[in-house]
C-alpha positions in Angstrom: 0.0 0.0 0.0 1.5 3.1 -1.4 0.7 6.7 -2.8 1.9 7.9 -6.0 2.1 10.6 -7.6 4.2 11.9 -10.8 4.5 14.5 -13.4 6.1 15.3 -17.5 7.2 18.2 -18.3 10.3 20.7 -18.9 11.4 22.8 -16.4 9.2 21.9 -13.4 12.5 20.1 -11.8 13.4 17.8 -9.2 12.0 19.1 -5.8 8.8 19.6 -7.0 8.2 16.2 -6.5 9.7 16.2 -2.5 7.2 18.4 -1.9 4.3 16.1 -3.5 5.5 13.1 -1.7 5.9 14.9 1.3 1.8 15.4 0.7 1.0 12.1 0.7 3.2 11.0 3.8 -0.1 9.7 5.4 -0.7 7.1 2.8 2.7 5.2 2.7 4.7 6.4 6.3 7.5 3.8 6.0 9.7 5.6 3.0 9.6 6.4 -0.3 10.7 6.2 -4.0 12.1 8.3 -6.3 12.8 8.3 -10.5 13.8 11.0 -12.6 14.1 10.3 -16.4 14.9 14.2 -18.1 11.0 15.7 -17.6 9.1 12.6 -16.6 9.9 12.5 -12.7 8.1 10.0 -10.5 7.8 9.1 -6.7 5.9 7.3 -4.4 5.3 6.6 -0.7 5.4 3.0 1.0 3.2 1.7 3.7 5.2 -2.3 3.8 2.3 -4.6 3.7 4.2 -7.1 1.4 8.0 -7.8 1.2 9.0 -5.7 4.0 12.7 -5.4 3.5 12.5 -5.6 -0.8 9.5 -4.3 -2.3 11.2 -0.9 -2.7 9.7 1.3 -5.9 9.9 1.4 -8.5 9.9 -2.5 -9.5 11.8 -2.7 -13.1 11.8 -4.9 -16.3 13.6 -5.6 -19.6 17.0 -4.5 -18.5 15.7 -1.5 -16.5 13.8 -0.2 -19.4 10.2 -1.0 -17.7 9.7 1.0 -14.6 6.2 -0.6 -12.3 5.1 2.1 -9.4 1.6 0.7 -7.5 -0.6 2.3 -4.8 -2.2 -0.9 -3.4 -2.4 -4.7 -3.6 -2.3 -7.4 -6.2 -4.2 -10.4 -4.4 -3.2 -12.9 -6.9 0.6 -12.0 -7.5 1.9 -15.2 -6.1 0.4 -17.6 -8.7 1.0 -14.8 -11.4 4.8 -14.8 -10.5 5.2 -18.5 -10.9 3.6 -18.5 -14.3 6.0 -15.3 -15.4 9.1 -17.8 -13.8 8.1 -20.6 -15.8 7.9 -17.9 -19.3 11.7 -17.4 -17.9 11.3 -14.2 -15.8 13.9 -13.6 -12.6 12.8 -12.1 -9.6 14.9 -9.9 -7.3 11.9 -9.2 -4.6 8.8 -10.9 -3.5 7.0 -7.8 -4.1 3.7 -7.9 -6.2 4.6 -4.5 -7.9 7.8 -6.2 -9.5 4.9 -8.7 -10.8 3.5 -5.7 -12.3 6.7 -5.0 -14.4 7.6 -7.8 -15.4 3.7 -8.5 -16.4 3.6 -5.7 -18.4 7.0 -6.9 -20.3 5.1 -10.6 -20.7 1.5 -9.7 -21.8 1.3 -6.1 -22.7 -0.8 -3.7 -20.8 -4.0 -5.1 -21.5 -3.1 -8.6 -20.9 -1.6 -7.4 -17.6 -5.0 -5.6 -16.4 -6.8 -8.5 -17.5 -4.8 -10.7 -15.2 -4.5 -9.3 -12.2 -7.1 -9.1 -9.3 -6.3 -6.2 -6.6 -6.9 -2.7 -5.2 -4.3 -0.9 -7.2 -3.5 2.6 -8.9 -0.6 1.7 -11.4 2.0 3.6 -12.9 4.2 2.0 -15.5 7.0 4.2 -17.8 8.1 2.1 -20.6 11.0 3.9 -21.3 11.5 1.9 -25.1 7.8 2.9 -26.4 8.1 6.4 -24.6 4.6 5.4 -22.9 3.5 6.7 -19.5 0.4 3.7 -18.3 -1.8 4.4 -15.4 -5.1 2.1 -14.4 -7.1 1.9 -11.5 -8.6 -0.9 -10.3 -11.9 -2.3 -11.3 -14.0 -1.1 -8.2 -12.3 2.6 -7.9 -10.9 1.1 -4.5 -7.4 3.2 -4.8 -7.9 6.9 -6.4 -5.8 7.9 -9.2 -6.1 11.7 -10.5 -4.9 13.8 -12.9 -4.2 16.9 -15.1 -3.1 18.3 -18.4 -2.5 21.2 -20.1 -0.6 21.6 -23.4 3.0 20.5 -22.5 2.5 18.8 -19.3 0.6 16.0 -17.5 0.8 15.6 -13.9 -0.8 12.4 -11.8 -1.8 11.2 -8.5 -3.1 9.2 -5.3 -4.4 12.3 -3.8 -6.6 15.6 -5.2 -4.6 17.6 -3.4 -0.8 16.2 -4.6 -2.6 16.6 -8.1 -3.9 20.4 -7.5 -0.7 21.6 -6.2 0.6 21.4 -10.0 1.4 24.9 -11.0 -0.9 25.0 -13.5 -4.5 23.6 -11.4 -6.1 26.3 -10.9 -8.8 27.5 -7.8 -11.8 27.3 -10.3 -14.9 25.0 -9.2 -16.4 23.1 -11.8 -20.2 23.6 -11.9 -21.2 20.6 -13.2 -19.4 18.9 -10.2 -21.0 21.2 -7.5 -24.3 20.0 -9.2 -23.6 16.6 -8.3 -22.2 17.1 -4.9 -25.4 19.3 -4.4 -28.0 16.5 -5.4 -25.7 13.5 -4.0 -23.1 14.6 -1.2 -20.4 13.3 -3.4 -19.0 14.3 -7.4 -19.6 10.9 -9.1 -17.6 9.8 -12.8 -14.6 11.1 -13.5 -15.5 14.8 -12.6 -13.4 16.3 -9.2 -15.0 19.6 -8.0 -11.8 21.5 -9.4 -12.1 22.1 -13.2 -9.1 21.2 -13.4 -8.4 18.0 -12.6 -9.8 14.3 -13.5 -9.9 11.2 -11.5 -10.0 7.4 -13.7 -13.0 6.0 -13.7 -12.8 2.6 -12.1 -11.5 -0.1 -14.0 -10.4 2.4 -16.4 -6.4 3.0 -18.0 -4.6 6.1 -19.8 -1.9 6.2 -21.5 0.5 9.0 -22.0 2.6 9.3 -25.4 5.5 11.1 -23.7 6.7 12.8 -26.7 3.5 14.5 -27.7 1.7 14.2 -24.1 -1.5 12.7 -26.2 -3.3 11.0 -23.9 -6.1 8.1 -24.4 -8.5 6.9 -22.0 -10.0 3.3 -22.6 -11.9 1.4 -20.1 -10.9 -1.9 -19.9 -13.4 -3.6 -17.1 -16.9 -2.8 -16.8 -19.0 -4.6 -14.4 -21.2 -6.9 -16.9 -24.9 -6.9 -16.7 -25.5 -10.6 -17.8 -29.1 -12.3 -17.9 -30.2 -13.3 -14.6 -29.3 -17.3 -14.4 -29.7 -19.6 -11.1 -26.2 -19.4 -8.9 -26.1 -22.4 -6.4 -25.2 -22.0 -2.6 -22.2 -23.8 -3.2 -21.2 -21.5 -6.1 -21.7 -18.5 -4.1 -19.9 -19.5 -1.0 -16.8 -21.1 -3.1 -16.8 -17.7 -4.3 -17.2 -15.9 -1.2 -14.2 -17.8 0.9 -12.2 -17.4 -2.1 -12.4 -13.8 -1.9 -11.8 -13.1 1.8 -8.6 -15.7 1.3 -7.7 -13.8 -1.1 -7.8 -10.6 0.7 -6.0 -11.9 4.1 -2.5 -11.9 2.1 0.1 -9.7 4.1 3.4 -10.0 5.7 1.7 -7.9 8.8 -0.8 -8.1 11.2 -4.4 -8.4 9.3 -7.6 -7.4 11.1 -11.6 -6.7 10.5 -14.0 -4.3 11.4 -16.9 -6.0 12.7 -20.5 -3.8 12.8 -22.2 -6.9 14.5 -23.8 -7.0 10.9 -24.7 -9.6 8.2 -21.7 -8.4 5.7 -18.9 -7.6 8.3 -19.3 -10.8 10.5 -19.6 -12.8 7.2 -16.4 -11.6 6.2 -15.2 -11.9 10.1 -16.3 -15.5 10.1 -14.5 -16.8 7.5 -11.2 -14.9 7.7 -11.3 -16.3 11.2 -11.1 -20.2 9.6 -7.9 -18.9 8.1 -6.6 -16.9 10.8 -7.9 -18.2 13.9 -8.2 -15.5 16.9 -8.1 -12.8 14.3 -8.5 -9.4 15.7 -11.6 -7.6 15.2 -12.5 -4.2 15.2 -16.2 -2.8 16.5 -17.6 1.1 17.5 -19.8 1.5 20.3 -22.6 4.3 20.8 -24.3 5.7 23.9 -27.4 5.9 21.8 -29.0 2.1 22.1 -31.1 2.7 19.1 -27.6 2.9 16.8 -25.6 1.0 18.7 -24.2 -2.4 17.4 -21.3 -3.6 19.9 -23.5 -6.2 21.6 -24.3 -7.5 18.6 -20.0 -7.5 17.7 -19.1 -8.5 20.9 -21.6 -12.1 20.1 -20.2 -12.9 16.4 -16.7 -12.7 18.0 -17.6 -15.1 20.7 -18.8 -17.0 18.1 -15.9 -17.0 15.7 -13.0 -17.4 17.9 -12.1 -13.8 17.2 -9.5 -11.2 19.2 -12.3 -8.7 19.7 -11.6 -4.5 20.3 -14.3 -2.3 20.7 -14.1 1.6 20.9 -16.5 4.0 22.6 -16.9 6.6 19.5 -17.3 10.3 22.2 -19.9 11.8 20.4 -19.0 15.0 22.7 -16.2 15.5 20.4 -17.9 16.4 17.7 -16.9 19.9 16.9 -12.7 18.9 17.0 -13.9 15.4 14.9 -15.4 17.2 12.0 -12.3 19.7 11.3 -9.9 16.7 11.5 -12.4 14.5 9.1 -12.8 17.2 6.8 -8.9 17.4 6.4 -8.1 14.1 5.5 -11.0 13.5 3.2 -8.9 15.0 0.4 -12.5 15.5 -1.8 -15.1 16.3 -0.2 -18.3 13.5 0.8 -20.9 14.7 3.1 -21.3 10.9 4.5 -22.0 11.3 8.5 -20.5 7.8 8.9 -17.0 9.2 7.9 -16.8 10.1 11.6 -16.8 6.8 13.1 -14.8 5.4 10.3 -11.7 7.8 10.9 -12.5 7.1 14.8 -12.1 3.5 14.3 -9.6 3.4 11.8 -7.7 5.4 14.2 -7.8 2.7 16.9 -7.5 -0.8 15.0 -4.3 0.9 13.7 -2.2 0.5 17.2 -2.9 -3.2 16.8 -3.1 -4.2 12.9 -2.0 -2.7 9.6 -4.8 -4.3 7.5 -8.4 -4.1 7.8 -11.1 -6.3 6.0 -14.6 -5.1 5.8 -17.9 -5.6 4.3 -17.9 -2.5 1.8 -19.9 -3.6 -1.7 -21.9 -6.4 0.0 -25.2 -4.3 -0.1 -24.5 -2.9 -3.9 -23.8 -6.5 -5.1 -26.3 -8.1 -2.9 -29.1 -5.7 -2.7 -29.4 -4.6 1.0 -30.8 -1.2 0.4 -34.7 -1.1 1.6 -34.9 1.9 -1.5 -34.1 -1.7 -3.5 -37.6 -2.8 -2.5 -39.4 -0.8 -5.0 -37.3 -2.7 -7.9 -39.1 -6.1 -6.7 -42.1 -8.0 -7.5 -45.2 -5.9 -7.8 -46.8 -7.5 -4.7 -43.9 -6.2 -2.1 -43.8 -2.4 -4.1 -45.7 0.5 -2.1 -47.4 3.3 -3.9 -44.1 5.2 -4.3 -42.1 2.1 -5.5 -44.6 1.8 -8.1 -44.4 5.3 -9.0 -40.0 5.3 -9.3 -40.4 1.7 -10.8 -42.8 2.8 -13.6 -40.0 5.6 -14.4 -37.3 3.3 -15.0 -39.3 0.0 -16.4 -40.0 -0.1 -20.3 -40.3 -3.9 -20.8 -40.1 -7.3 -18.7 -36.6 -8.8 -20.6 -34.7 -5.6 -19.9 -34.6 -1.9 -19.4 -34.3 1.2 -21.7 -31.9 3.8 -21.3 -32.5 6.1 -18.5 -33.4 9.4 -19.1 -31.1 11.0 -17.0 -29.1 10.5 -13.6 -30.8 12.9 -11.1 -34.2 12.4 -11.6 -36.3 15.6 -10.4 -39.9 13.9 -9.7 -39.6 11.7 -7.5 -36.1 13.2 -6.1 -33.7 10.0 -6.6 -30.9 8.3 -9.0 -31.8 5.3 -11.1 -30.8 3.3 -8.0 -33.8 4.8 -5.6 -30.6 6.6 -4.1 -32.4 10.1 -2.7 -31.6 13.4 -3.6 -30.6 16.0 -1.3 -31.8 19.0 -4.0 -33.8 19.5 -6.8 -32.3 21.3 -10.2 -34.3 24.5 -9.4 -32.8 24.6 -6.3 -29.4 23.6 -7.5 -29.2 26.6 -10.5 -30.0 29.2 -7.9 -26.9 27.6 -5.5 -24.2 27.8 -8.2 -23.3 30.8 -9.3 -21.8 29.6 -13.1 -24.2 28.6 -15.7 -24.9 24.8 -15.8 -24.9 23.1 -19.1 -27.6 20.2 -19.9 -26.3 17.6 -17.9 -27.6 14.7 -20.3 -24.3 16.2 -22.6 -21.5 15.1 -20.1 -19.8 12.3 -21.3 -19.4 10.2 -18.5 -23.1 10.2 -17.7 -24.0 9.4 -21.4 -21.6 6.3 -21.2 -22.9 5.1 -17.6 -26.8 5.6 -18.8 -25.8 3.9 -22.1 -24.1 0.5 -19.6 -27.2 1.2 -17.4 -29.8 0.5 -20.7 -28.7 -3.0 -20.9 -29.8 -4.2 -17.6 -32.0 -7.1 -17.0 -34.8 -5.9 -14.9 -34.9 -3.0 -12.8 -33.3 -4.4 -9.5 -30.2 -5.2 -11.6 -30.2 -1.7 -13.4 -30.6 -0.5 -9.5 -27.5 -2.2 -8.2 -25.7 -1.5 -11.1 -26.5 2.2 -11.2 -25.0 1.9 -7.4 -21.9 -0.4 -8.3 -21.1 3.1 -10.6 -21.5 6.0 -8.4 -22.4 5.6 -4.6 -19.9 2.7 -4.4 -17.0 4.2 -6.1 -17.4 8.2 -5.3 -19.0 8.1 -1.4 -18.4 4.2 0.3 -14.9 3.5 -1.0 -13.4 7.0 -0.8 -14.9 7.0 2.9 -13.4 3.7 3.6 -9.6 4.5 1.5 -9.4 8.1 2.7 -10.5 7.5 6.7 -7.8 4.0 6.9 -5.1 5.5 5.0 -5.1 9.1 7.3 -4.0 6.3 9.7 -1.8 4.4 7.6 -4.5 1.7 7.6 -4.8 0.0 4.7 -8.6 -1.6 3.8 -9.8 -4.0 1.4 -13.2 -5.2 0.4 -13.4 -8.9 0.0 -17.2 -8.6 -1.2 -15.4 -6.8 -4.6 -13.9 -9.9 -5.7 -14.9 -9.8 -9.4 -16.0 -13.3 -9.3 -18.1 -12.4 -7.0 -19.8 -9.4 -7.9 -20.4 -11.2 -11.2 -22.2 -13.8 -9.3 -24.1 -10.9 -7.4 -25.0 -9.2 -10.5 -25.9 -12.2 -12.4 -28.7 -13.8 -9.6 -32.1 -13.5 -10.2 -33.8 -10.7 -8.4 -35.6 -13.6 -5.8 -32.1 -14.7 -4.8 -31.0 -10.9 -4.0 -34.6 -9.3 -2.9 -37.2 -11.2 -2.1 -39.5 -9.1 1.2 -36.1 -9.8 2.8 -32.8 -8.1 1.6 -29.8 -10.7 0.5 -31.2 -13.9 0.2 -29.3 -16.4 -1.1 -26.0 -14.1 1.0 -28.3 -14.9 4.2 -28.3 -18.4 3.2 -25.2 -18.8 2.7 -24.5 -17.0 6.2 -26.1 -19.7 7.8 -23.4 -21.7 7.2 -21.1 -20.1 9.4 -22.9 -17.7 12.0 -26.3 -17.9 14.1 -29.8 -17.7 13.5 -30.1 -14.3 16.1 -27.0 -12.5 13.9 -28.8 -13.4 10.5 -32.2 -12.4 11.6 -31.4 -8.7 12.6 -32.5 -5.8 10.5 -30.1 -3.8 8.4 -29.1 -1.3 10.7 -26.0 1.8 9.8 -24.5 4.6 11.6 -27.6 7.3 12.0 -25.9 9.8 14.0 -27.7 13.2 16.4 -26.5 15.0 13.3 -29.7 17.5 13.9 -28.5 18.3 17.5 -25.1 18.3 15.9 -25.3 20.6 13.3 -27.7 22.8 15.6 -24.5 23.1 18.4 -22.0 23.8 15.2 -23.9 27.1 13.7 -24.6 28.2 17.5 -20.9 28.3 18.1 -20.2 30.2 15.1 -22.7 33.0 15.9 -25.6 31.1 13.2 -25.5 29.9 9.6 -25.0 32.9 8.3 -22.3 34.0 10.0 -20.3 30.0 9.3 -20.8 30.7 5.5 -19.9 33.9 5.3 -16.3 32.7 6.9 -15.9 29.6 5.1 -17.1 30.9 1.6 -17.4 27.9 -0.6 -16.2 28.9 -4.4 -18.7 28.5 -7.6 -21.3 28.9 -4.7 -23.9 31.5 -4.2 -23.5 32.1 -0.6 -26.5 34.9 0.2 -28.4 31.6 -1.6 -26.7 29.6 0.5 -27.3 30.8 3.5 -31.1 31.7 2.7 -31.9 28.3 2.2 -29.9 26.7 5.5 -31.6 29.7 7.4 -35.3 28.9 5.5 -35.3 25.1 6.7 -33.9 25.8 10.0 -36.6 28.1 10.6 -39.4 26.0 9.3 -38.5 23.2 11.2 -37.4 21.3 7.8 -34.0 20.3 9.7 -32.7 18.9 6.1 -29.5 17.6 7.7 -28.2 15.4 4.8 -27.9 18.8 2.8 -26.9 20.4 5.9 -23.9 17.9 6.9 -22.7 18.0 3.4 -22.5 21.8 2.5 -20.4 22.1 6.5 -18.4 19.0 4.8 -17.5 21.1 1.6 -17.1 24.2 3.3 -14.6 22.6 6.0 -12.5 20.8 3.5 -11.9 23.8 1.0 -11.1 25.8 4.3 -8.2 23.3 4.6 -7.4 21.9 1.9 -6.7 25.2 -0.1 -4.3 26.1 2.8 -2.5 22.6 2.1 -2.0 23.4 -1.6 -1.5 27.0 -0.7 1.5 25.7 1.5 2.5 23.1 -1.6 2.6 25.9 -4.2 6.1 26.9 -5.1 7.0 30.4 -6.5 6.2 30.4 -10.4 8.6 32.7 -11.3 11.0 29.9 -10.7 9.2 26.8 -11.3 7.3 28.1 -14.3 
């Protein structure tokens, strides 16, 4: 587990890239790597999960010519290095990143992607072809951003590494704003600086390093196959296979256990391979949200090391500042609070964390997924967001659009904080028609060629919730730790299998059915029987204590001014719902969220920037 981050161009120099490593210390606190090649200069930070003493990067190839850098973890390396030995390939490390290298050398680029199963953000410079190749991984687990102008290209693991490039502007893209507005979160490959890109997951670019023509192919997309019947022992085959998978490590491994169907599933069975694995659970003082018990039983049950945390919910107003700082882009997800609290925590006993991020997605364990289902278990308003979306029995048409305006919601059921009225008179730029942006044309297009509506649901999830709020969450709150965390239920096996089940086997009155099943297997009747339940938060007492202490909303916003927003808007509409008892706190959370991490994070990259006049 690494960050990386790397730029081309003349005359930006050497110590520009200290000072973008030094950025991403968090992320990889046990050293770091360093390659200079005339204007391509690339770096990295190491957090040693794998190969302690070797895995040093960059990992080369052919004579040094092939030069591998990786942010993350290649599950299957092992069996991919002994089929590379037997094509004749010599190994200096045990690291999977000089698999990487020498992988690329063996099968090309896309014979290497279509290999490998991991978390990963890669960079490989193949000095021979003059080719600069960067891919993310197929779930967006591991970020990757970046920027170009004519003449130069920079990349990264972090926004803010990325943004600190002297030519990344301030300027707030509108269209992103838009989305964060409606969602909490900037789904695609949009960031909310004009600037600056992220890959899409499962998506490469390459780099000509001679011209700096870049081209952007994605090379995984999540299939949407006819729903066929998947067997309990195909599913759980596929679901040890995965957590396996994911317990790989030279260091102490871990879980985070909610007291949940997902996280004590993935609990139980890493505990057959490790036995008295540690596990990691938050306590609340409010009963109603509070899971520990429920922990504290599935790691009796398992065998497990158990730690659970009292998460202070008095500390809210130092918590938030600190959250909103290592967030890097901005999510308005309350449960990023507990996650930094606990990532925190487990990180004074383990280095690696397993948890049960994608199990709902894959599975179906939203109760918005309800509405998706037979006609018999659909209420009036399922009806009415079902007959938006359904156009014939076999499979769906293309949605219209992503934010929907009547009802409120995604294609997924997901709910909208805003509508587009109220959007347009938030941002202060024009907005174009968002049915033009390319990324949302391509993911409606994927989304047209689902089979049935809970499929085109989960799918529509799997794209944008997943990727752009759960796994930055998860990525963003470990790493600030030096945690790293992987999601076993992301296996691509397995979210095939997911995807592919009929709708019975995923929704059916109950959420996850055949997962549930397969539960049974391995934990108690008591566990498997207990509602969904999440981390709901006093976010309304909360949010009431944080505008107090700044002297009201209006007085917050006008100090922590928000760009490409309208803040007299702003601040009529916090002030309109507070006073009519509306208490919209999802909208609430997220605008304090966006507001506290520009507050910071443009002091970071004001700190970052170096004089111009120098560095050009």
């Amino acid at each position: 587990m690494c960050g990386i981050v790397g730029y081309v161009g003349d005359n930006l120099g050497e110590e520009l890239l200290l000072r973008l490593l030094a950025s991403i210390h968090h992320r990889g606190p046990d050293g770091d790597g360093r390659y200079h090649d005339g204007p391509v200069h690339m770096g990295m930070r190491r957090l040693s999960i794998i190969d302690l003493a070797h895995g040093w990067q960059p990992l080369l190839s052919r004579e040094g010519q092939v030069l591998a850098f990786q942010n993350g973890e290649i599950y299957n390396y092992r069996a991919l290095r002994a089929e590379l030995e037997r094509a004749g390939f010599v190994f200096k490390t045990h690291s999977d990143t000089e698999v990487l290298a020498h992988g690329y050398v063996r099968w090309g680029i896309d014979g290497l992607l279509a290999r490998i199963d991991g978390m990963y953000a890669i960079a490989i410079y193949d000095r021979d072809s003059r080719e600069l190749h960067l891919a993310r991984d197929r779930f967006g687990e591991k970020p990757l951003f970046y920027t170009a102008v004519p003449g130069r290209f920079g990349y990264g693991s972090t926004l803010l590494a990325v943004s600190a490039l002297p030519w990344v502007t301030d300027e707030f893209d509108p269209q992103a704003l838009d989305h964060f507005l409606a969602l909490h979160f900037v789904p695609g490959d949009r960031t909310v600086l004009a600037g600056v890109r992220q890959l899409l997951p499962g998506e490469r670019l390459t780099v000509a390093l001679d011209t700096l023509a870049i081209t952007r192919q994605r090379y995984y997309i999540p299939p949407l196959e006819a729903p066929r019947y998947v067997s309990d022992d195909e599913l759980a085959n596929a679901l040890d296979e995965a957590v396996i998978s994911r317990l790989v490590a030279d260091v102490p491994v871990g879980v985070f256990l909610s007291g949940g169907l997902d996280s004590s599933l993935v609990a139980a069975l890493a505990a057959r391979a490790i036995p008295s694995v540690a596990t990691f659970s938050m306590g609340f003082s409010e009963a109603q949200v509070d899971e520990s018990a429920h922990a504290a039983a599935v790691a009796r049950h398992i065998g497990s090391t158990h730690h659970c945390f009292a998460f202070d919910q008095d500390d809210f107003m130092t918590l938030l500042p600190e959250v909103a700082a290592a967030l890097d882009t901005p999510i308005g997800d309350q449960a990023t609070l507990p996650v930094y609290w606990l990532s925190r925590e487990a990180r004074k006993h383990v280095s690696v964390v397993l948890a049960g991020e994608g199990a709902d997605e894959v599975f179906a364990g939203y109760s918005y997924y309800r509405q998706f289902t037979a006609p018999a278990s659909r209420g009036k308003r399922g009806g009415l967001l079902a007959s938006l979306l359904t156009r014939r029995r076999a499979s769906l048409a293309r949605p219209e659009r992503f934010l929907l305006d009547d009802p409120l919601v995604t294609p997924s059921g997901f709910p909208l904080l805003t509508s587009r009225a109220e959007r347009h008179r938030l941002i202060c730029s024009p907005l174009n028609d968002d049915t033009s942006d390319s990324w949302q044309s391509g993911f409606l297009d994927w989304l047209g060629g689902a089979h049935g509506s809970l499929q085109q649901a989960t799918a529509a999830d799997i794209a944008t919730w997943l990727p752009d709020d759960l796994l930055v969450k998860f990525d963003r709150m470990a790493m600030a730790h030096g945690l790293e965390g992987r999601a076993p239920f992301l296996h691509p096996r397995l979210v095939a299998l997911g995807l592919a089940m009929r709708s019975s086997e995923r929704m059916a009155g109950e959420s996850k059915v055949a997962l549930r099943r397969i539960a049974r297997r391995y934990l108690p009747d008591n566990i498997l029987q207990r509602p969904k339940q999440g981390f709901v938060l006093p976010m309304r007492r909360w949010i009431g204590e944080w505008f107090a202490a700044w002297g009201g909303a209006g007085e917050y916003f006008s100090q922590r001014p928000i760009p490409g927003i309208n803040g007299k808007e702003l601040i009529g509409i916090v002030e309109n719902d507070i006073t009519t008892g509306l208490y919209r706190e999802r909208l609430h959370f997220a605008v304090i969220m966006l507001a506290e991490w520009w507050h910071y994070f443009s002091a970071k990259r004001a700190a970052l920037r170096y004089d111009t006049t120098v560095w050009g």
